[in-house]
C-alpha positions in Angstrom: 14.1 7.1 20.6 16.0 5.2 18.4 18.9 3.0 19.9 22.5 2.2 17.9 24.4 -1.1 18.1 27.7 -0.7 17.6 31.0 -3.6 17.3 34.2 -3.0 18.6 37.5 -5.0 18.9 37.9 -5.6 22.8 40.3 -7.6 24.9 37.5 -10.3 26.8 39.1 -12.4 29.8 37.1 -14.8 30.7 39.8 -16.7 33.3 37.1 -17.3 36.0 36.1 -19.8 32.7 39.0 -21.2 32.7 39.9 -19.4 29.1 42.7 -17.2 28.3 42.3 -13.5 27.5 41.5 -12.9 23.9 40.2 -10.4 21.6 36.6 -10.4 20.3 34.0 -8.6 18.5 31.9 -6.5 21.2 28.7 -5.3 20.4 27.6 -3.0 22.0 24.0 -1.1 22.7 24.1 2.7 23.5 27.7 2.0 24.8 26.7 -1.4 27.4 28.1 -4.3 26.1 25.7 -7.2 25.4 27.1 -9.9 23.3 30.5 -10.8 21.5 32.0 -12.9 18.5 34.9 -14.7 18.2 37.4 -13.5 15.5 37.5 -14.9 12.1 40.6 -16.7 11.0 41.6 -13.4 8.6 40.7 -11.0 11.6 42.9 -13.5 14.2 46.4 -13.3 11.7 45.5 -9.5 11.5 47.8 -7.5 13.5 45.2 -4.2 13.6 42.5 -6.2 15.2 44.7 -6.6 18.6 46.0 -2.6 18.2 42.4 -1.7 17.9 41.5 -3.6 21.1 44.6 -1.9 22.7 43.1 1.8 21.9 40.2 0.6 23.3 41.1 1.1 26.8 39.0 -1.4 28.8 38.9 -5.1 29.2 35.3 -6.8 29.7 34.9 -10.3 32.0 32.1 -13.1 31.8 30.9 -11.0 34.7 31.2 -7.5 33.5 29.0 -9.0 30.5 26.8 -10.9 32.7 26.1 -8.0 34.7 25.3 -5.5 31.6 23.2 -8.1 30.3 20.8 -7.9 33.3 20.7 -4.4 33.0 19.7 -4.4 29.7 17.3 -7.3 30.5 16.2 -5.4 33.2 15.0 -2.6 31.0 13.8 -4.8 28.3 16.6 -3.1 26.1 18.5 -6.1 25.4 18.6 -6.3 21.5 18.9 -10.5 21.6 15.1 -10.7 23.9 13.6 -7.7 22.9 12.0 -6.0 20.2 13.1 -2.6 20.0 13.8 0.6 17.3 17.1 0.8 16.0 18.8 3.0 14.2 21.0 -0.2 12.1 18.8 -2.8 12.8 21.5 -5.0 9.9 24.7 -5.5 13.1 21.7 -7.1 14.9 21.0 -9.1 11.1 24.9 -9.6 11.5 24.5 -11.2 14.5 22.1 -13.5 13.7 24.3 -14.4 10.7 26.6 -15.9 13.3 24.6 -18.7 15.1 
């Protein structure tokens, strides 16, 4: 079975890090969140990005990703320690692009 990673703009608050709430780039594997991106400068001045977070109806803590990330772990289905099948194996390319 092939697995999809998807990306999504999300509302994170991390404010048990001491950060304000902001929105990000989630990825996402089967629908658990794993990992996220800060916005680029154009995505930051870009009103869409923050109505797109808005529709997105949830908002995701250091914990809420630290906790999905064990799953994941767990079931050696996290796409940043594992080598797995997917179905667009380039978002995981995209995130590599990143670091």
């Amino acid at each position: 079975m092939k697995l999809k990673i998807t990306k999504s703009y999300c509302w994170h608050d991390p404010n048990e890090l001491g950060m304000p709430e902001r929105v990000v780039n989630m990825y996402f594997i089967n629908g658990i969140p794993f990992t996220w991106d800060e916005l680029t400068e154009e995505e930051e001045s870009n009103y869409s990005c923050t109505i797109a977070a808005n529709t997105h109806q949830r908002r995701y803590t250091a914990e809420d990703l630290f906790i999905a990330s064990g799953y994941l772990i767990m079931e050696e289905c996290h796409p940043c320690f594992f080598e797995m099948e997917l179905e667009n194996p380039e978002m995981l390319a995209e995130l590599d692009d990143g670091i």
